[in-house]
TORKOL-4160 file (C-alpha; in steps of 0.2 Angstrom, whole numbers, padded with zeros to 4 digits, m for minus):
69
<pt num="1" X="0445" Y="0502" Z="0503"/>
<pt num="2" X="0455" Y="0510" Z="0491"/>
<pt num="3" X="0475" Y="0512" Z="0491"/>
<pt num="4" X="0477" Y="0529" Z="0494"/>
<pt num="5" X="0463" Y="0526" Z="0510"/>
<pt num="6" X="0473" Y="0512" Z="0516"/>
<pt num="7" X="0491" Y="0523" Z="0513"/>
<pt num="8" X="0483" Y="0538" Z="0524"/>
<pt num="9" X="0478" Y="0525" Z="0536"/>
<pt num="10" X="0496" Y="0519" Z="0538"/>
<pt num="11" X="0503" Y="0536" Z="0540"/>
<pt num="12" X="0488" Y="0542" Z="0554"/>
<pt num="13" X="0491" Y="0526" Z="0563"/>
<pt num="14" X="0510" Y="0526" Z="0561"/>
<pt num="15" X="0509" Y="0546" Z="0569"/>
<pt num="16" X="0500" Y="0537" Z="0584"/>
<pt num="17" X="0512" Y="0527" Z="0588"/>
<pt num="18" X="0525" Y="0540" Z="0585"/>
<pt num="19" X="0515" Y="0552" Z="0597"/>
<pt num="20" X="0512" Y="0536" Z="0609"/>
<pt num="21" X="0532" Y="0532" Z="0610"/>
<pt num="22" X="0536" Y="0551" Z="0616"/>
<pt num="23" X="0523" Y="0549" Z="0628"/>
<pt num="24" X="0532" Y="0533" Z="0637"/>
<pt num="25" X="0547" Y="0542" Z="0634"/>
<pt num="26" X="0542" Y="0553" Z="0643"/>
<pt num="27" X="0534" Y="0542" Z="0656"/>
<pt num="28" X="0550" Y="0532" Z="0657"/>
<pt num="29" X="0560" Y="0548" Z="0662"/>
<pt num="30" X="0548" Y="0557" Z="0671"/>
<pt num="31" X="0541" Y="0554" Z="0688"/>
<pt num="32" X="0524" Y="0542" Z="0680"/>
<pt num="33" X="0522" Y="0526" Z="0686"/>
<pt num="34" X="0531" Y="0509" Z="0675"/>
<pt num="35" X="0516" Y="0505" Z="0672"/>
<pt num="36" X="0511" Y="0520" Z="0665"/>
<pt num="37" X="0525" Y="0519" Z="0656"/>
<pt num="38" X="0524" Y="0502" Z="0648"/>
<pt num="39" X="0505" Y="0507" Z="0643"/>
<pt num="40" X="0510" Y="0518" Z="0633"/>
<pt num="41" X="0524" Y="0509" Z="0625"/>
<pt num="42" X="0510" Y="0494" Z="0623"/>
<pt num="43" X="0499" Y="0507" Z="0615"/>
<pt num="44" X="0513" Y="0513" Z="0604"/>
<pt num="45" X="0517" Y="0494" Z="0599"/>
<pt num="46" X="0499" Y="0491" Z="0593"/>
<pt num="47" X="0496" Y="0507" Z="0585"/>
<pt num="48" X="0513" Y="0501" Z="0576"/>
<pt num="49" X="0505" Y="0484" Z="0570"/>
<pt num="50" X="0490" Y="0492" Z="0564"/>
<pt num="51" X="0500" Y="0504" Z="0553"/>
<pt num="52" X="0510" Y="0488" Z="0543"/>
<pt num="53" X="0495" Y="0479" Z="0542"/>
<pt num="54" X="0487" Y="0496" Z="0531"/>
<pt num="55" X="0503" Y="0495" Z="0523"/>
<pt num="56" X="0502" Y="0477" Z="0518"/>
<pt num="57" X="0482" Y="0480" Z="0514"/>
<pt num="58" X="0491" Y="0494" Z="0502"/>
<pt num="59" X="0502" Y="0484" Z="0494"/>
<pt num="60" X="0490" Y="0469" Z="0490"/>
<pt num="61" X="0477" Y="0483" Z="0482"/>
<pt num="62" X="0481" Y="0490" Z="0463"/>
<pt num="63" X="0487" Y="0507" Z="0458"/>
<pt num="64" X="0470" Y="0516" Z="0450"/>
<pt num="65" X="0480" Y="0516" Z="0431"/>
<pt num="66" X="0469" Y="0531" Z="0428"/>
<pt num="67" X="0477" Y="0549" Z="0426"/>
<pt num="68" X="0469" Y="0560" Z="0439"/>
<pt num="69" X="0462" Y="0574" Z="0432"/>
């Protein structure tokens, strides 16, 4: 894995959670069930994790010193 492939990682699993949050949001206001609700927001957390752990995997890997062409 590369540090541009675990960066993009980060940022698709960090728009999970995003999209995940809005969904218990939503839950939480609508008329879905609390545990629907804290499903979601479990999902949402864990999605969360996933994109810091790609973000720490980034930060470990070196920056290519290449020029692209």
């Amino acid at each position: 894995m590369t540090r541009e492939q675990a960066l993009s990682r980060a940022v698709d699993a960090a728009n999970e959670a995003r999209a995940l949050a809005g969904k218990a949001k939503d839950a939480a206001y609508g008329r879905e069930s609390t545990a629907r609700t804290a499903l979601y927001a479990t999902a949402s957390r864990a999605w969360s994790d996933a994109a810091q752990a790609y973000i720490g995997i980034a930060a470990e890997l070196a920056v290519d010193e290449k020029p692209e062409a």
